[in-house]
N, C-alpha and C positions, 0 to 999 in steps of 0.2 A: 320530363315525361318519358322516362325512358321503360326499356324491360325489368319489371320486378326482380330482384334476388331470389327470390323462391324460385323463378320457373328456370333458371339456370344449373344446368347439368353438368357442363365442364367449365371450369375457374377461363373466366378472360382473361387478354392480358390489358394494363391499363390505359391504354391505350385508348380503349373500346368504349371507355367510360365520360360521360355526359358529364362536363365540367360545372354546368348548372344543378342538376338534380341529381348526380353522383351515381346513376345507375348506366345501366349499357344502353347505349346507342340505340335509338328507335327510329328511323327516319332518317338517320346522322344528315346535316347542314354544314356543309363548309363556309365561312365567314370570309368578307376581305382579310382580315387580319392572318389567315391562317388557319387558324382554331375552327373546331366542329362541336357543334349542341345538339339536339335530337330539336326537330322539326316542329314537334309540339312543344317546346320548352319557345322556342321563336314565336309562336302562333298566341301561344299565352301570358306573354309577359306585357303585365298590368303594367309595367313604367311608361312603355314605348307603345301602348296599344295605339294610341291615336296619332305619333308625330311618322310613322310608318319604316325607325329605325330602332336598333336590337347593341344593347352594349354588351361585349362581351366578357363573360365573366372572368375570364384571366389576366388580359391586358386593361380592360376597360373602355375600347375603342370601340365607336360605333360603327355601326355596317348597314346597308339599306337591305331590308326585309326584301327586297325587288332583285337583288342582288348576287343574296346565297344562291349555291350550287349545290350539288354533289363532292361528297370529298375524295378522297384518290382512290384507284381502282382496289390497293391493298387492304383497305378500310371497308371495303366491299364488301370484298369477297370472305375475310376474316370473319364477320358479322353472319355474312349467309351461310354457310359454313358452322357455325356456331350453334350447337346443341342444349335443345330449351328443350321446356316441358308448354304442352297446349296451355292457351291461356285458361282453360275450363277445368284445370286441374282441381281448381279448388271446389268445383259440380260434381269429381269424379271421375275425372277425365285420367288416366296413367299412361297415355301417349307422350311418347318424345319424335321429336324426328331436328333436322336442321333448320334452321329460322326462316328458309329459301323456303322448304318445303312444310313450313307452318299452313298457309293458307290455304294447297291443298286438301293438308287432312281439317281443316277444320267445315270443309263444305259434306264433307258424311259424319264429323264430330257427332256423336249422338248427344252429346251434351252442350251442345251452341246453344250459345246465347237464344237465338230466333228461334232455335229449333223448341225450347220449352217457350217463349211465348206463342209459338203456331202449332198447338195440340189438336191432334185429329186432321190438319192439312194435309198436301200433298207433300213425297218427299221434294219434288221438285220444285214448289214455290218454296219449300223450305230453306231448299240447298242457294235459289237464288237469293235469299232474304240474307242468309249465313255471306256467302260473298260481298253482297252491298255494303254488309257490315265491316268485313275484313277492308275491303278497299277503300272505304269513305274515313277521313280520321277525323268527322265529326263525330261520327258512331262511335270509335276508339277509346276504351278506357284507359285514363290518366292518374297519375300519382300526385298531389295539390303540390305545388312547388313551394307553398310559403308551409310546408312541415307537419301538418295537421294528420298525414298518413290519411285522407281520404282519397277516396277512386272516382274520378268524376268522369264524365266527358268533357268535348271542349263547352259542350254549351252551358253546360251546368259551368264547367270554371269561368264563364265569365259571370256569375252573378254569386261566385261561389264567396265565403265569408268564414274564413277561420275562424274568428273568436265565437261569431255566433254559430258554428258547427261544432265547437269544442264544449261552448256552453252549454248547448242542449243535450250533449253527451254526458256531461257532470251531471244536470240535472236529473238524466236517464237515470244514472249510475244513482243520483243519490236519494232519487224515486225507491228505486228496486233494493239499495239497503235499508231505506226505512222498513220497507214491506218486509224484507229477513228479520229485523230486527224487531220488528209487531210480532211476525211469527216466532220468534227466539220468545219471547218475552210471555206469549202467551204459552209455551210447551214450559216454563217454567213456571208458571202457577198454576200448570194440571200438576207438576212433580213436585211442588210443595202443597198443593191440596192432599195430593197421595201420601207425602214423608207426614203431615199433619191426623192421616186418619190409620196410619200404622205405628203414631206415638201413641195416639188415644186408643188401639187396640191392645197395644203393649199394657199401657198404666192399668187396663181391666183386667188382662190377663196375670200382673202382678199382683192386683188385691185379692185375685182368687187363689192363686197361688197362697197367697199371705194368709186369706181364711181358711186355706184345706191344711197347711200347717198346725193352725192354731186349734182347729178341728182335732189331727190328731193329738195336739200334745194334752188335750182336754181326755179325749180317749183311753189316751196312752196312763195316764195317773193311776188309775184303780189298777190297770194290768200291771204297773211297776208293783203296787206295798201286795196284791197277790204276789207277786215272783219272790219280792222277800218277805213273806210270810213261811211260803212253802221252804226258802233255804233255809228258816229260822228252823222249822221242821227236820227239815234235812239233817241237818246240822245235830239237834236236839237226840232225833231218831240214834245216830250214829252215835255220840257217845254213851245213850244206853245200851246200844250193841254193844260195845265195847266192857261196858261193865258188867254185862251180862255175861257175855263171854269171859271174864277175869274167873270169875265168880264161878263158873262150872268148870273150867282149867283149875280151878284147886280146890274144887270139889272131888274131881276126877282123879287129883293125886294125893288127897285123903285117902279115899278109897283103896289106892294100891297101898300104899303105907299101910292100913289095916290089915289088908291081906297078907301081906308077907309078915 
């Protein structure tokens, strides 16, 4: 139950890190054994809820819950000292400060938790609600230690239930693809209604096409055997020219032959 990865600003060293739930240190617990877990990873563990003792996840030795301490003062101080992001980061929140000085800024946070559930309050019942919440770690939201990446409190984790948290996520998820895929399915038979009524505008505009062809070639016939009438003309025209002209060229040189 430790500090999320996201709200960590500068790299720990590993040290700092919650042997149970693999993030930094929230609370840190020192064990008989030695070893430290974060205070909520103690307070939540479903094995030992009821015999009132905590095996530690490195050696495996039990330790009485009645028992843990604080762990050494350099474990402290490194942790408070330790530059995070507000936990309301993910509200909009773009405060950092040290981990000491977490709980101050989060009593003017404008984005606390309490502060959007008490809209329209005073700042001051606000600011105290925002406090209760920082100091209380039943208020505290937590990471599910059996993997599931849900954020609970501790009360919710005790009634908390991976499989059926995970289930009801699937089914979320595969609620909201069917509904994509209703909506895919139905934009595809507006676009084959459309590709179906610009085949059938095509196939009209090809038979008219087809008829205005045929139209002229009907047209065009009489205007061909005129064009070759007129060249036969032409044609005809031009070698009487010719002949005629032969014809007065040696008329015309009769003529001088006479005369001389």
């Amino acid at each position: 139950m430790g500090i999320e990865n996201e709200r960590l600003v500068t790299n720990p060293t590993r040290d700092l890190y919650c042997p149970r739930c693999n993030l930094v240190f929230d609370k840190p617990k020192l064990l008989t054994c030695g070893h430290c877990v974060c205070e909520g990873c103690v307070l939540v563990d479903k094995n030992t809820a009821n015999s009132g003792m905590f095996k530690c996840p490195i050696d495996h030795k039990e330790s009485e819950k009645s028992r843990v301490t604080k762990p050494s003062n350099q474990i402290m101080e490194s942790l408070a000292n330790l530059n995070v992001k507000c936990p309301n980061f993910r509200l909009g929140c773009t405060s950092e400060a040290a981990l000491k000085d977490i709980s101050t800024h989060l009593q003017t946070c404008l984005h606390s938790h309490n502060r959007t559930k008490a809209r329209g309050r005073s700042h001051k019942r606000s600011s105290s609600r925002t406090q209760s919440w920082v100091n209380n770690p039943q208020l505290s939201v937590y990471m599910c230690p059996g993997g599931c990446q849900s954020k609970l409190t501790l009360k919710e984790l005790e009634s908390h239930n991976c499989i059926n948290y995970l289930s009801q996520k699937v089914q979320s998820v595969t609620e909201e693809s069917k509904l994509r895929i209703k909506e895919r399915d139905e934009r595809i038979e507006v676009l084959l209604e459309s590709i179906t009524n610009l085949s059938l505008k095509m196939t009209c505009m090809n038979e008219e096409i087809h008829q205005i062809k045929h139209k002229m070639s009907v047209e065009s016939s009489p205007m061909e055997a005129t064009i070759s009438n007129l060249r036969e003309d032409l044609r005809e025209f031009k070698q009487n020219s010719d002949l005629q002209f032969e014809k007065q060229e040696s008329d015309v040189f009769s003529l001088i032959l006479k005369t001389k």
